[in-house]
N, C-alpha and C positions, 0 to 999 in steps of 0.2 A: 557305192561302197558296199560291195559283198552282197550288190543284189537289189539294195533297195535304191530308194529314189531320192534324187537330191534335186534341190532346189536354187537355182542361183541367180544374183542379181547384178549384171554388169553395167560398168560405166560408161564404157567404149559398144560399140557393137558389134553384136557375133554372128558372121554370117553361118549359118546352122542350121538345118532342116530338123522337125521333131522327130526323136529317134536315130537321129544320127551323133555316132560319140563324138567326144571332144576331149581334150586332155587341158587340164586346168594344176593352177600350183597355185594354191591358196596361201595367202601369207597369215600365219597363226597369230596375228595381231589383231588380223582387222577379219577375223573368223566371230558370227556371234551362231551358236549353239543354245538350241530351246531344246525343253522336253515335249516331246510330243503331246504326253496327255495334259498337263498342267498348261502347257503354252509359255513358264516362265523360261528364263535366260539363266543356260547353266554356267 
């Protein structure tokens, strides 16, 4: 996202070398969002 680093956690597995992109489509339900400095859940 615009540079930074995302982090994700799949069910199935992805064959994917580090550094190599990948195109994902997250479903905004099952999306959880922290604050980085706090660690809580926005």
């Amino acid at each position: 996202f615009g540079g930074t680093d995302v982090v994700g956690v799949f069910r199935e597995r992805v064959n994917a070398q580090p550094g190599q992109q990948i195109r994902v489509t997250p479903d905004p339900k099952l999306v959880h969002l922290f604050d980085e400095q706090s660690g809580k859940r926005l």
